[in-house]
N, C-alpha and C positions, 0 to 999 in steps of 0.2 A: 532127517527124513530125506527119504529119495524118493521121486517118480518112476523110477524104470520097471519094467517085467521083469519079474523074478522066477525063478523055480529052485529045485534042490530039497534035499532029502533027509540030511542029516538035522537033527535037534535045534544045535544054532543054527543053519539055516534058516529054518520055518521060524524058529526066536527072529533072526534079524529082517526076515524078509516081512516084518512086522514096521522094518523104515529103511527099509532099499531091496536092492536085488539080492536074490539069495547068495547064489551065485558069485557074489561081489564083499561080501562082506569081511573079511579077512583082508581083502585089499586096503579097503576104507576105512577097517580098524587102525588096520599098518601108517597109512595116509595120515591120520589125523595125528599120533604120538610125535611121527617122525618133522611132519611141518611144523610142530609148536617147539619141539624141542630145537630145531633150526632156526625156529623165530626167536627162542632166548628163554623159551620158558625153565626155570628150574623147580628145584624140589622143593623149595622154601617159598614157591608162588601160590599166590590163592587164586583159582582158577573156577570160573561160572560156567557152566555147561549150557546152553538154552537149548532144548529141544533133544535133551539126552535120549532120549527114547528108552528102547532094552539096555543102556549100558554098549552099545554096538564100537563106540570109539572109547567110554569113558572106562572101560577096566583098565587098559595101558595107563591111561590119566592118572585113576585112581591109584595103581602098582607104583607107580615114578614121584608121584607128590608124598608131602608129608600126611601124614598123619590129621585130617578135618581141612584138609586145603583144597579137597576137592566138592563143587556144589553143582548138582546137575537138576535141572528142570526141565519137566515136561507134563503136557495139558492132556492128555490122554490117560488116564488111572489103568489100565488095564495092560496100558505098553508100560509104565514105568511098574507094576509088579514084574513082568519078566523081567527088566531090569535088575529087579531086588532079588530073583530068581539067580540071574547072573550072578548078580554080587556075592550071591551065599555059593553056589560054586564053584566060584573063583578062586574064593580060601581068604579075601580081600575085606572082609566084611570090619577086621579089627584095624582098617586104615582110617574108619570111622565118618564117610564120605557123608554129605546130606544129599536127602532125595526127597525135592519137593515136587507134588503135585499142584500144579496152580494152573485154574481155568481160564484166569484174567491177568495178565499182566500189568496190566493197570492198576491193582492192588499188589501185587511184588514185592514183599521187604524181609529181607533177607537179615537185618539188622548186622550186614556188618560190609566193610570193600573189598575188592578183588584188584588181581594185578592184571588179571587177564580174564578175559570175556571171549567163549566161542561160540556160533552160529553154525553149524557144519549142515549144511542143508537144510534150513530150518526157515531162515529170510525168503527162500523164493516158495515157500507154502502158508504165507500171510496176507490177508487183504492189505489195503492200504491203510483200516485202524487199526489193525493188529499189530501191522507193521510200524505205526507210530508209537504204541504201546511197548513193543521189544525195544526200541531204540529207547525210549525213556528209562525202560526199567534197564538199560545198560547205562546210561549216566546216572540212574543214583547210584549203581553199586559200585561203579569203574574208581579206582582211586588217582588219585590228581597224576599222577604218572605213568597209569595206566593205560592196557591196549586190549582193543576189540578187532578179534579176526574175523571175518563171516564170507561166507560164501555165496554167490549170487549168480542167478541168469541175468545177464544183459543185453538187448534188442528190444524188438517189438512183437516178438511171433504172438500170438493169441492165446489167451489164458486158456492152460486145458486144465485136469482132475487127476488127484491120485488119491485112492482110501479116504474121499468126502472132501480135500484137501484141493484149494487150487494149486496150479503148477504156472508160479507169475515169471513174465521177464520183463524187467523194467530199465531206463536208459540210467546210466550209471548218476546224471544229473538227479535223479529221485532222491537216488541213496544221499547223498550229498546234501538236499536239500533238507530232507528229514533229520541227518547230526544235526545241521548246523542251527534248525529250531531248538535241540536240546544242550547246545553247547560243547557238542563235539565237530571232527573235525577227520573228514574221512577222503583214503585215498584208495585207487583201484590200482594194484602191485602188480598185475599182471593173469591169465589163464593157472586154470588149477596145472593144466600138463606143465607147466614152467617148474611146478614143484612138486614133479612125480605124481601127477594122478595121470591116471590115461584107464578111459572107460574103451573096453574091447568091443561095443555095439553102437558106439555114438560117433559120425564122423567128424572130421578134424573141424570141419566149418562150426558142429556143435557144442563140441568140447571149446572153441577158441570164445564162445560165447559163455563160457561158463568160470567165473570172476572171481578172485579174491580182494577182499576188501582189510582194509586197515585204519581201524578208527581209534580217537584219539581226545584228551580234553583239549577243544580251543583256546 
């Protein structure tokens, strides 16, 4: 999910401007396949989606992985149909992905591990029990040499709203503090522009506040 104003016209658009800018979506699609497969992801990885939404990142995912190695969650029922939407016009449907709807995190079991856990906008639209609930349900699923990407605002600006959604930024120490109750073990790698994102409406000071995170078992 994203906060920004959106507009556009075309079909995925108004699909994705359901969890970001219309406008933007093809970028951020691009964004997410190209960082993970840079990060080391391969085809034989089981990979958790938190906050899949419409599918907006996860058809490239789904396209590149094997066959049920793709798992995407999202608490909104009505965004993950268009998801399912996507999926079936995709042509991707027989990659056999799962798509779960779950309101609580806190009950989460997916009954199996992952090698890789991503967050792509999803952490800085969590209070802080939600957000200790996504963090937990990523150490039971993470497997013992697993990694968690996730993307985060970081400062102190003041909680705003997107689609009923806060819009948090929190001091990188939070993040940090929350693995380390679950047992993981997180670092901040740098701004998303470091690895090819660059939003055309947000200046440099606000994109430099905008974090990648990489977590880990302790």
């Amino acid at each position: 999910m994203d906060g920004d104003d959106c507009g556009g016209f075309d079909t995925a658009a108004a699909r994705h401007a359901l969890v970001g800018p219309a406008d933007l979506w093809k970028m951020k699609r691009r964004f997410q396949i190209d960082f993970l497969r840079e990060a080391g992801l391969l085809p034989h990885h089981r990979l958790l989606d938190l906050g899949c939404g419409t599918l907006r990142g996860g058809i490239p995912l789904i396209e590149y992985l094997d066959p049920g190695h793709y798992a995407g969650v999202e608490v909104r029922g009505e965004v993950l149909d268009e998801g399912r939407r996507e999926l079936a016009e995709s042509g991707f449907v027989g990659k056999q992905p799962q798509l779960v709807h779950c309101q609580r995190l806190a009950e989460l079991d997916l009954s199996r591990k992952f090698d890789v856990a991503w967050a792509f906008a999803v952490l800085i639209h969590m209070d802080d029990a939600i957000l200790d609930d996504a963090v937990a349900a990523v150490a039971r699923h993470l497997d013992d040499d697993g990694v968690f990407y996730a993307t985060v605002n970081v400062g102190a600006e003041p909680t705003a709203s997107w689609q009923g959604f806060p819009v948090v930024h929190r001091e990188p120490a939070y993040y940090a503090d929350a693995c380390h109750r679950h047992g993981l073990a997180m670092a901040d790698i740098g701004p998303l522009t470091s690895f090819g994102h660059h939003h055309p409406r947000l200046s440099a000071e606000s994109q430099a506040r905008q974090r990648m995170l990489k977590v880990t078992k302790a």
